[in-house]
C-alpha positions as CSV (number, residue, x, y, z in Angstrom):
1,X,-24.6,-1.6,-38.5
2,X,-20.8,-1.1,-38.9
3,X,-18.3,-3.8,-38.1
4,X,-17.0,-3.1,-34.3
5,X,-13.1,-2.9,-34.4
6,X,-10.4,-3.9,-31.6
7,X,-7.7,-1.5,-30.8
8,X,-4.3,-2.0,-29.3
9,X,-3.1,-0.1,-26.5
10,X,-0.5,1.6,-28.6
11,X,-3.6,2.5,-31.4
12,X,-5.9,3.8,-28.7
13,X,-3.1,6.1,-27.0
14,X,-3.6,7.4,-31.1
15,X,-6.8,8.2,-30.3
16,X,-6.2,9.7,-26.8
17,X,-3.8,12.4,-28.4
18,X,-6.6,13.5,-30.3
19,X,-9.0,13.6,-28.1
20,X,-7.1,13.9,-24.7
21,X,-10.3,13.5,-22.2
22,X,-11.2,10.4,-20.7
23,X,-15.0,10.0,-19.2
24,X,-16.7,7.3,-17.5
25,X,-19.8,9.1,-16.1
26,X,-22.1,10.4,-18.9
27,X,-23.4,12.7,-16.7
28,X,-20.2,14.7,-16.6
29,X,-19.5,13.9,-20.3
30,X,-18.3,16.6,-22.3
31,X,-17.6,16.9,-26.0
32,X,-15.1,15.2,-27.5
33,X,-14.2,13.0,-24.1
34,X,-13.7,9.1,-25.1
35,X,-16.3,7.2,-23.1
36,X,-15.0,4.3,-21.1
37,X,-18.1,2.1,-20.7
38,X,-17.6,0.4,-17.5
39,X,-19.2,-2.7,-15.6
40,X,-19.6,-3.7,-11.8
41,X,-22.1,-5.9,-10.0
42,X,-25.3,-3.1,-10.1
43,X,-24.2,-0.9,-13.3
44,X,-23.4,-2.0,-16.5
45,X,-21.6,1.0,-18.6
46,X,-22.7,-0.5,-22.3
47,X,-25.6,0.1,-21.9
48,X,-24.9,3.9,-21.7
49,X,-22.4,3.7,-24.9
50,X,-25.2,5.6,-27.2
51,X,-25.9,8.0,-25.3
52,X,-22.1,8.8,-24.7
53,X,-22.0,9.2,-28.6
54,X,-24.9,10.9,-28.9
55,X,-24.1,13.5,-25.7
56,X,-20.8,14.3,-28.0
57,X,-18.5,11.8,-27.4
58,X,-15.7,11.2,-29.9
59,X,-15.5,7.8,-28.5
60,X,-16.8,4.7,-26.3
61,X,-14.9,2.1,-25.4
62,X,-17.0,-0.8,-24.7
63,X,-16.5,-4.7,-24.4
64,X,-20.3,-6.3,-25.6
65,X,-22.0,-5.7,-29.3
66,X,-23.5,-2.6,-29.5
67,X,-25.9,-1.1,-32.2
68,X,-23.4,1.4,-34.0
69,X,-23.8,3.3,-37.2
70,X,-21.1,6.2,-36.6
71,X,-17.9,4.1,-36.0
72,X,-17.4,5.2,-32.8
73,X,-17.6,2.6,-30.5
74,X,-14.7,0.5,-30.2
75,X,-15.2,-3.2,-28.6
76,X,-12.4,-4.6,-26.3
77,X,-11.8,-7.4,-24.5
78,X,-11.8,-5.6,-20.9
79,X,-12.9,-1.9,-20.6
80,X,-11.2,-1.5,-17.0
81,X,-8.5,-3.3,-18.6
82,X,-7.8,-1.0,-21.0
83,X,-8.2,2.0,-19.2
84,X,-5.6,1.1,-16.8
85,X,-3.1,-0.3,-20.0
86,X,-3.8,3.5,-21.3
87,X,-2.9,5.2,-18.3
88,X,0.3,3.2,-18.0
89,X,1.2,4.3,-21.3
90,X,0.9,8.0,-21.3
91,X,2.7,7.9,-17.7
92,X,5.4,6.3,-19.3
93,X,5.6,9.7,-21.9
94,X,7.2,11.1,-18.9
95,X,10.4,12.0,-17.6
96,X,9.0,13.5,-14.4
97,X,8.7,12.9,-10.8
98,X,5.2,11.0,-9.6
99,X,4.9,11.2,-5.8
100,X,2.2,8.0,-4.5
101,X,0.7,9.0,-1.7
102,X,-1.2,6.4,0.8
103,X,-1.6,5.6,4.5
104,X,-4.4,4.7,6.9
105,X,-4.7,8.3,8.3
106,X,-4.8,11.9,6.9
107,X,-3.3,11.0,3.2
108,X,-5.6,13.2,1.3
109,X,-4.7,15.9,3.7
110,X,-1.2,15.3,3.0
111,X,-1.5,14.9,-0.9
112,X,-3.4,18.3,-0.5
113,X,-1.0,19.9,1.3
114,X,2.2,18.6,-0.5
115,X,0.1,19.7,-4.2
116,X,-0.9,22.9,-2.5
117,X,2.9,24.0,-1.6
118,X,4.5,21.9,-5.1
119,X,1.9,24.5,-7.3
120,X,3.4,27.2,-5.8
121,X,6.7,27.0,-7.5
122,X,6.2,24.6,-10.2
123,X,3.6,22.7,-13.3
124,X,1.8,20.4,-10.6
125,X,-0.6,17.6,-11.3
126,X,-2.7,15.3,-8.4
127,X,-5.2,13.8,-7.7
128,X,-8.9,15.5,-8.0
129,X,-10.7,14.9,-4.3
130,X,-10.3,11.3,-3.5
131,X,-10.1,9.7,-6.8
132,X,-8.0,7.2,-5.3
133,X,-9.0,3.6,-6.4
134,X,-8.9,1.2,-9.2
135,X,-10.4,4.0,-11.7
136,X,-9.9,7.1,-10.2
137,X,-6.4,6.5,-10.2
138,X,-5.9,6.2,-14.1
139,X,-8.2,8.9,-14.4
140,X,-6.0,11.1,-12.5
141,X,-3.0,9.6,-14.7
142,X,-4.6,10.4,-18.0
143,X,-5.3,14.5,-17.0
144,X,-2.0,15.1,-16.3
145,X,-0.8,17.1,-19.4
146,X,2.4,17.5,-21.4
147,X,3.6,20.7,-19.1
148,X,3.8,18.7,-15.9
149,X,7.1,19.0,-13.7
150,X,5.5,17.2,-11.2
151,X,2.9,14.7,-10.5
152,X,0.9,13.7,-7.4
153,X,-0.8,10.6,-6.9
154,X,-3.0,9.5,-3.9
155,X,-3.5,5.7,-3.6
156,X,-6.4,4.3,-1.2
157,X,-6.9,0.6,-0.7
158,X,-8.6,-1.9,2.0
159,X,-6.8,-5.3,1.1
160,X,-3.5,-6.3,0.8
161,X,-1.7,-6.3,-2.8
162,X,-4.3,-3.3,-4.1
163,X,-1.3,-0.5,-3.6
164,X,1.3,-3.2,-5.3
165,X,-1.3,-2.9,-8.3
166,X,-1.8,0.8,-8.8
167,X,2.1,1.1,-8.6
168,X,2.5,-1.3,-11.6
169,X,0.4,2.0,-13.4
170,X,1.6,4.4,-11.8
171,X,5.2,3.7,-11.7
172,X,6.0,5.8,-8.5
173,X,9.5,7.5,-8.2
174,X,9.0,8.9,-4.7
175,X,6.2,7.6,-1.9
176,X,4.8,8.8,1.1
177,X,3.2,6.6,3.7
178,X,1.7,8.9,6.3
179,X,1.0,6.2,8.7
180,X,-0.3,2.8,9.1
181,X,-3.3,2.6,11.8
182,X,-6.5,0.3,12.2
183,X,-8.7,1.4,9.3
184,X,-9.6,-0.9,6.9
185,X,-8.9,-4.1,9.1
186,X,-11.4,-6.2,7.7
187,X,-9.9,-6.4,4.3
188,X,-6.3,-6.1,5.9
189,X,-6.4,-9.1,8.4
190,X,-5.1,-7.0,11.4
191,X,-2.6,-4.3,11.8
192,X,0.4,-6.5,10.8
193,X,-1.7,-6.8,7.1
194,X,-2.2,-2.6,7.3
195,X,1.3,-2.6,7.2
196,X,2.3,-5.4,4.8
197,X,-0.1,-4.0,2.5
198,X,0.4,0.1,2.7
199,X,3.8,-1.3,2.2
200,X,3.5,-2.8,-0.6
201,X,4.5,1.3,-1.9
202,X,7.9,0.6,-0.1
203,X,8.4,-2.6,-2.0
204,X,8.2,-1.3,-5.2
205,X,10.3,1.9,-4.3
206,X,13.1,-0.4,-3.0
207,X,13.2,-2.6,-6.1
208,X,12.9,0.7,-8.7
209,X,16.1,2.8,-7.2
210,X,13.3,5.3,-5.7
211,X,12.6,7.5,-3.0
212,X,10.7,8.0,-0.1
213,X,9.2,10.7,2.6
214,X,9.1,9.0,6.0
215,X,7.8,10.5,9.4
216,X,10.6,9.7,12.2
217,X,8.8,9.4,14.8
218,X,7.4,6.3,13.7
219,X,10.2,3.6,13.8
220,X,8.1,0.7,12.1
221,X,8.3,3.4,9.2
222,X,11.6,3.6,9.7
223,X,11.7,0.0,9.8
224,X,9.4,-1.0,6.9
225,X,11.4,1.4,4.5
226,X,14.9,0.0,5.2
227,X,17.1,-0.7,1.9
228,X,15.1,2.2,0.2
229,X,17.9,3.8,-2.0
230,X,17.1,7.3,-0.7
231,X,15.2,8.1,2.5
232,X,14.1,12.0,3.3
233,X,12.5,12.3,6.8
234,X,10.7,14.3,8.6
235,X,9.5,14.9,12.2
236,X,9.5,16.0,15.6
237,X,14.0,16.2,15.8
238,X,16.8,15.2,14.1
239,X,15.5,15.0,10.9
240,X,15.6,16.6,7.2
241,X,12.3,18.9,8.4
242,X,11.8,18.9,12.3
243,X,8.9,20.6,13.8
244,X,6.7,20.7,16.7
245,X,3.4,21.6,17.2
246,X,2.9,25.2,19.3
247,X,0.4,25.9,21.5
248,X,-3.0,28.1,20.0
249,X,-6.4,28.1,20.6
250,X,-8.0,26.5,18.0
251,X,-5.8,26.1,14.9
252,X,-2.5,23.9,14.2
253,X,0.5,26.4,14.5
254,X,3.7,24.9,13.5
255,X,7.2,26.0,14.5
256,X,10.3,24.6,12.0
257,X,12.8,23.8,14.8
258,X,15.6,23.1,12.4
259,X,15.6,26.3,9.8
260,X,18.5,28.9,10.1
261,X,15.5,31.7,11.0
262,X,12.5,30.3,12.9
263,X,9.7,29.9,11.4
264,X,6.3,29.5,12.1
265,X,3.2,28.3,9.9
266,X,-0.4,29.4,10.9
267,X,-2.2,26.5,9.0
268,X,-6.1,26.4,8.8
269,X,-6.1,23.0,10.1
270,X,-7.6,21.6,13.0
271,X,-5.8,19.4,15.8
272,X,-2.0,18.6,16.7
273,X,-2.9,15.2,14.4
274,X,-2.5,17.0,11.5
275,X,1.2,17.8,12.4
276,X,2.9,15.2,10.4
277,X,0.9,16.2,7.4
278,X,2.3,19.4,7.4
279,X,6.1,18.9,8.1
280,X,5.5,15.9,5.0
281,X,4.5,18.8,3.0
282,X,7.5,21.2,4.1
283,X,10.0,18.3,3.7
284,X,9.0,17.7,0.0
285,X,9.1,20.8,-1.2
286,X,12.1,21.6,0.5
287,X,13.6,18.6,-1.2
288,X,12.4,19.9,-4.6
289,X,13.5,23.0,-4.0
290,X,10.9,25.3,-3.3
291,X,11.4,28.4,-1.5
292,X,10.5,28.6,2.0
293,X,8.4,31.5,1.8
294,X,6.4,30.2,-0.9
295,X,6.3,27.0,1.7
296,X,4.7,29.0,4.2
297,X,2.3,30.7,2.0
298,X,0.8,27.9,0.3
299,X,0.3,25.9,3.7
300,X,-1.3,29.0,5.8
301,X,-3.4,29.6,2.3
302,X,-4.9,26.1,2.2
303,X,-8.7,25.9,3.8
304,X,-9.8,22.1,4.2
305,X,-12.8,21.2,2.6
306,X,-14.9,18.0,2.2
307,X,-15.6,17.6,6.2
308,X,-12.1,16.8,6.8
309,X,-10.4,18.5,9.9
310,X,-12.4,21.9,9.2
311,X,-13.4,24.5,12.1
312,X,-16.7,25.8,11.8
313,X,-18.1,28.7,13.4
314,X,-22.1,28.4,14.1
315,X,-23.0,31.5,16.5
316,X,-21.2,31.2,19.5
317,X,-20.6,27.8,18.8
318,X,-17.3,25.8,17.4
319,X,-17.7,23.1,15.2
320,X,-15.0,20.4,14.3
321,X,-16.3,18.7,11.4
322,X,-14.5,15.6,10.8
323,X,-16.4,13.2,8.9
324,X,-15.4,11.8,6.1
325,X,-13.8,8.8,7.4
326,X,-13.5,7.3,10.8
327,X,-11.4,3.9,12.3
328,X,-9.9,3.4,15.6
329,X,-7.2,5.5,15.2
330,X,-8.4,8.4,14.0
331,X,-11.2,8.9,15.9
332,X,-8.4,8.7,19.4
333,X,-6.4,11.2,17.8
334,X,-9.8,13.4,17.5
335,X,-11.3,12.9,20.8
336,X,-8.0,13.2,22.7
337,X,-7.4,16.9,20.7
338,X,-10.7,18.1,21.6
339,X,-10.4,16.6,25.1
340,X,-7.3,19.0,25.7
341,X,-9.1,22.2,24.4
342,X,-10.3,24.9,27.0
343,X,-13.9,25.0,26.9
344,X,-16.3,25.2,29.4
345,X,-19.1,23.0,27.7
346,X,-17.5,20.5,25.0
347,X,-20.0,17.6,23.1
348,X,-18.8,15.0,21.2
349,X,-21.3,13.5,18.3
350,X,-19.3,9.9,17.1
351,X,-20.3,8.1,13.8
352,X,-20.0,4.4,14.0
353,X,-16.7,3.2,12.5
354,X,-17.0,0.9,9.3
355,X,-15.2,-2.3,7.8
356,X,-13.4,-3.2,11.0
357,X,-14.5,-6.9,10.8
358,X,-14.1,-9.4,13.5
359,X,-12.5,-6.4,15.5
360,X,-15.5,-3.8,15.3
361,X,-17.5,-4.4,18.3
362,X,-14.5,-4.5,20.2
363,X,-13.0,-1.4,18.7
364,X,-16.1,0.4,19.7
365,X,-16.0,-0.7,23.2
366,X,-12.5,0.5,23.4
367,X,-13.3,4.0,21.9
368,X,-16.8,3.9,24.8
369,X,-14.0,3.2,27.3
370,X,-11.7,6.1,25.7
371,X,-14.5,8.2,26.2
372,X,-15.4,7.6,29.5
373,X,-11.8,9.0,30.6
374,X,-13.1,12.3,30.0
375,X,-15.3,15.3,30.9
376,X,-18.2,16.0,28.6
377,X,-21.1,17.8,28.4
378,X,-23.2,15.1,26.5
379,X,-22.0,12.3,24.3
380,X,-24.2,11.4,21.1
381,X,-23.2,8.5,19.7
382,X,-24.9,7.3,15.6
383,X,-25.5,3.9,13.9
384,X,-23.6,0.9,13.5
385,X,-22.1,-0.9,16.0
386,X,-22.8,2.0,18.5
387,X,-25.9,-0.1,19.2
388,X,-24.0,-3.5,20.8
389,X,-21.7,-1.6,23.3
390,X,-22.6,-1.1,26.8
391,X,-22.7,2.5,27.4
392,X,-24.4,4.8,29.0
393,X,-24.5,7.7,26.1
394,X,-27.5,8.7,23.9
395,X,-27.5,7.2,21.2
396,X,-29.6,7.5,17.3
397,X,-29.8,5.1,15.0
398,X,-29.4,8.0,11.9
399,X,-27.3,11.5,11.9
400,X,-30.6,12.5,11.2
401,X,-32.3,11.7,14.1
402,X,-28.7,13.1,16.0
403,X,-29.4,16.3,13.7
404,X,-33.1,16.9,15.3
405,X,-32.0,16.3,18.6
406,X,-29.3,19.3,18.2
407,X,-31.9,21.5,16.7
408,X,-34.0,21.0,20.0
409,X,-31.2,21.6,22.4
410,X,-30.6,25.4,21.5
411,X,-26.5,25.0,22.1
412,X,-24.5,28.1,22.7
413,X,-20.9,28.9,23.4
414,X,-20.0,24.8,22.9
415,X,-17.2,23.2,21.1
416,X,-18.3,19.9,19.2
417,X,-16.6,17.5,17.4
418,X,-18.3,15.5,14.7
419,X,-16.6,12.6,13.2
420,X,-17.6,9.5,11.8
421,X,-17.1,6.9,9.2
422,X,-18.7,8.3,5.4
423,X,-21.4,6.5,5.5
424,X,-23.4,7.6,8.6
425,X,-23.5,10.8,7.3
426,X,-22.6,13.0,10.5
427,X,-22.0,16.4,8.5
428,X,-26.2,16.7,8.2
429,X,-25.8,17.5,12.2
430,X,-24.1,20.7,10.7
431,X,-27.1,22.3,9.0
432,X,-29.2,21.7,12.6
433,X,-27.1,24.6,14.2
């Protein structure tokens, strides 16, 4: 058995030149990635270090003794540690702008949308799906290559001081905060804690000479990024990008109100919710100089994915499939944009909403109440704290359950909308039509 060696940050960046993949998951290993053996309360990444090797790994980085004959494991004092210590390192290799992106509503939308119309004109980085946390985050750090002009970086978090973390990694020179609602309010403490911690994004931009993308319609934005050195809005009037939202049948149609030729973008988006993604994405590459026809282009090319905000057609009927995440806010902003469309028969089919604490039962009571103000065909409503409200909706303990009672209905010519939080599941209603 060979000696296990320590490696510096500095020495393992060495490493990371020559073999410039970074793995955690075996099962997507690929030759020549270094293995990052991590540990949480059900998993413990060590144990999987031999296989890494033996799967092609040039490298695993783990922190217990391990069996090793090949040199290739490397011991360290904290695996995550490290990680993130390597990912601060190569970002500092660059000279480059890194937008963070975060926000209780629609920020994966938006760092789609602002990559989508960056790519367009220039080397563009961001982050892969959702990779948004603790490790996805230095992930995303470490793929972004030597030819970048331009770097995108989503940040998710449910507690306060979790963004002020990631920024001391990713060392943000511009930030977007797309708004601050009530998701996450049991690891926030409230509304007042979404804001103190989203803005923790704000802070660091203010005390680095940075800058930051803020939506003017919302004045605690406007309020929480005062003494921000430079400040590039965007929103309904009087600002850097103004736009409204036009009238169309199903999809978002946006008009740029303040553009020497009007100009209209026919996204593939669903709901007037989503119009503050798109002007975000218009103002920033406006401000890096993109051309406006390559603006257009990019945004009316992008096709949402992942159950967020997509249109679905299923025979005659309309499906809005919203449901990868769900809180308080969102979930108004859905129901009230279906509530205005013109359909004869419209059924809505709600996922509970999760971590919403001390506040959940009465969130869901608001959103039965919300409900209630409108016209529906039928209302199904799944799981969770669904089942200690008073209403007078069906209601399933599973989507599957939700899913068989759609397959026995025979729907035609009906507009649904299926949101709920990720883990109830509500896209396996889709394959019932």
């Amino acid at each position: 058995m060979l000696k296990h060696f320590a490696l510096n940050t500095e020495q393992l960046y060495e490493l990371f030149q020559q073999y410039p993949s970074v793995e955690t998951d075996t099962r997507k290993l690929k030759k020549g990635d270094i293995f990052f053996a991590l540990s949480g309360p059900n998993f413990n990444g060590n144990e999987f270090a031999a296989k890494a090797i033996e799967a092609g790994a040039s490298y695993a980085i783990v922190n217990e003794e391990i069996p090793d004959t090949t040199g290739q494991v490397i011991q360290v004092e904290n695996v995550l540690e490290s990680l993130q210590l390597l990912a601060k390192f190569h970002r500092e290799r660059f000279n480059i702008p890194f937008i963070a992106v975060t926000g209780s509503n629609g920020k994966t939308t938006t760092k789609e949308l602002v990559s989508t119309v960056l790519a367009s004109h220039m080397k563009t980085y961001t982050t892969e799906g959702n990779l948004n946390n603790h490790i996805g985050i230095p992930l995303t750090l470490l793929r972004v290559k030597t030819d970048a002009e331009i770097a995108i970086i989503e940040m998710g978090a449910n507690h306060q001081k979790e963004i002020e973390d990631y920024c001391k990694y990713v060392e943000p020179t511009h930030g977007i905060i797309t708004n601050c609602g009530k998701a996450h309010l049991e690891g926030f403490g409230g509304i007042e804690g979404v804001r103190k911690g989203k803005g923790e994004l704000f802070d660091y931009l203010r005390a680095n000479d940075g800058s930051a993308f803020i939506y003017k319609d919302y004045s605690y934005l406007q309020e929480m990024s005062k003494g921000i050195s430079t400040i590039i809005t965007y929103g309904t009037e009087d600002a850097f990008i103004s736009g409204i939202a036009r009238p169309s049948e199903n999809l978002l149609q946006v008009q740029i109100t303040n553009e020497q030729q009007p100009t209209i973008i026919k996204t593939q988006l669903v709901g007037d919710y989503n119009l503050p993604n798109v002007l975000c994405a218009v103002a920033v590459g406006k401000y890096f100089r993109v051309p406006m026809q390559k603006i257009v282009d990019a945004i009316e090319n992008y096709v949402p994915g992942n159950s967020r905000s997509q249109l679905l057609l299923k025979g005659s009927n309309h499906i809005i499939l919203d449901a990868y995440n769900a809180n308080p806010s969102s979930m108004k902003v859905a129901i009230e944009n279906i509530a205005k469309t013109v359909a004869e028969k419209k059924v809505l089919m709600l996922g509970a909403m999760m971590e919403l604490g001390e506040e959940s039962i009465g969130e869901h009571e608001n959103l039965v109440k919300l409900i209630e103000s409108y016209n529906w065909s039928n209302v199904i409503l799944v799981g969770g704290d669904f089942a200690k409200t008073d209403h007078p909706f069906l209601y399933f303990t599973t989507s599957a359950e939700a899913a068989q009672w759609v397959k026995n209905q025979h729907f035609e010519n009906t507009y649904f909308l299926i949101k709920g939080s990720r883990s109830i599941q509500m896209e396996k209603i889709v394959a019932a039509f």
